[in-house]
C-alpha positions in Angstrom: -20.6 -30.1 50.0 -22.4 -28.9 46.7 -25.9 -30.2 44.9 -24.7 -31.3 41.7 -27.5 -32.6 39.2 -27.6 -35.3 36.4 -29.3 -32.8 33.2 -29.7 -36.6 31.6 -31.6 -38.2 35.0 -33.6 -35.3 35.5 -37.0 -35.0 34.7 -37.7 -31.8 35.9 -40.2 -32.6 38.7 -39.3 -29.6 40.8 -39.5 -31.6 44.4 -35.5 -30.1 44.8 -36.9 -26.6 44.7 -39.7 -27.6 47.0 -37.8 -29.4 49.6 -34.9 -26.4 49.3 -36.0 -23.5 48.1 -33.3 -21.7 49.1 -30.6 -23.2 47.2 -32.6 -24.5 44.1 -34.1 -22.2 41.6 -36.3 -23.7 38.5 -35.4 -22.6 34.6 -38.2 -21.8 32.7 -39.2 -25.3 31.8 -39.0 -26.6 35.7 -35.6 -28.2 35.6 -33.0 -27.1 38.6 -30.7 -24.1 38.6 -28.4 -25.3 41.4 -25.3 -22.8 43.1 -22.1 -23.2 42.1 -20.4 -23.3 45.2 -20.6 -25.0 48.6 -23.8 -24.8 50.6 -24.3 -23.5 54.0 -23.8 -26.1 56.9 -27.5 -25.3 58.0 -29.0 -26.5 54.5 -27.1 -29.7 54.3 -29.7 -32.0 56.8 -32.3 -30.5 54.1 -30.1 -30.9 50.8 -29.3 -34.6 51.9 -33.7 -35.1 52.0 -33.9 -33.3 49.1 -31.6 -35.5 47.2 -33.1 -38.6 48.8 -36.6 -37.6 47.7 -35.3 -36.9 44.1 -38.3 -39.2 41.8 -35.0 -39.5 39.4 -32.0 -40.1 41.2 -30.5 -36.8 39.7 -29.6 -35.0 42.3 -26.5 -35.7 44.4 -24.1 -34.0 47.3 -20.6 -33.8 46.3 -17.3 -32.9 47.8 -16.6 -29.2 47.0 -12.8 -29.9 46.3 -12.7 -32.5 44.1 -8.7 -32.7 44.1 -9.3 -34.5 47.8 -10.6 -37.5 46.1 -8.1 -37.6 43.3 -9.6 -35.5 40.7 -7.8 -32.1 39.2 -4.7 -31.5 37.0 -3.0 -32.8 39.7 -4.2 -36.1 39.4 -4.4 -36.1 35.7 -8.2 -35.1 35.6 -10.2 -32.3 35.1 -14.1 -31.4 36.0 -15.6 -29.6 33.0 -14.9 -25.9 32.8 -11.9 -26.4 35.4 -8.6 -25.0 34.3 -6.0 -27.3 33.1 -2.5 -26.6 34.5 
């Protein structure tokens, strides 16, 4: 699983990088600056509050392989920035 945020939703309270400081950073004007990649098993309890807690429903917990759930070239669709073919 991976925190994915929605840049539209979000407010930029910050309450992400205080319930999980160590997988969410702040940018310079206190929105989230989320990893890339999967997190650790031992941060997903936490990521789940912190996505709970989020003031603007922004934040989420997605499947890391998006191809599992129909999504990719295979399928037809691409994620922004994936490669096509």
């Amino acid at each position: 699983m991976r925190l994915v945020v929605d840049p539209v939703a979000c407010d930029g309270h910050g309450l992400c990088a205080e319930l999980l400081p160590e997988a969410v950073d702040l940018d310079e004007w206190g929105y989230p600056v989320l990893p890339r990649g999967p997190l650790p098993p031992g941060l997903l309890g936490r990521a789940g509050r912190a996505v709970a807690a989020c003031p603007a429903l922004a934040l989420r917990l997605v499947d890391v392989e998006p191809v599992a759930r129909g999504w990719g070239p295979s399928a037809g669709v691409t994620l922004p920035g994936e490669p096509v073919g």
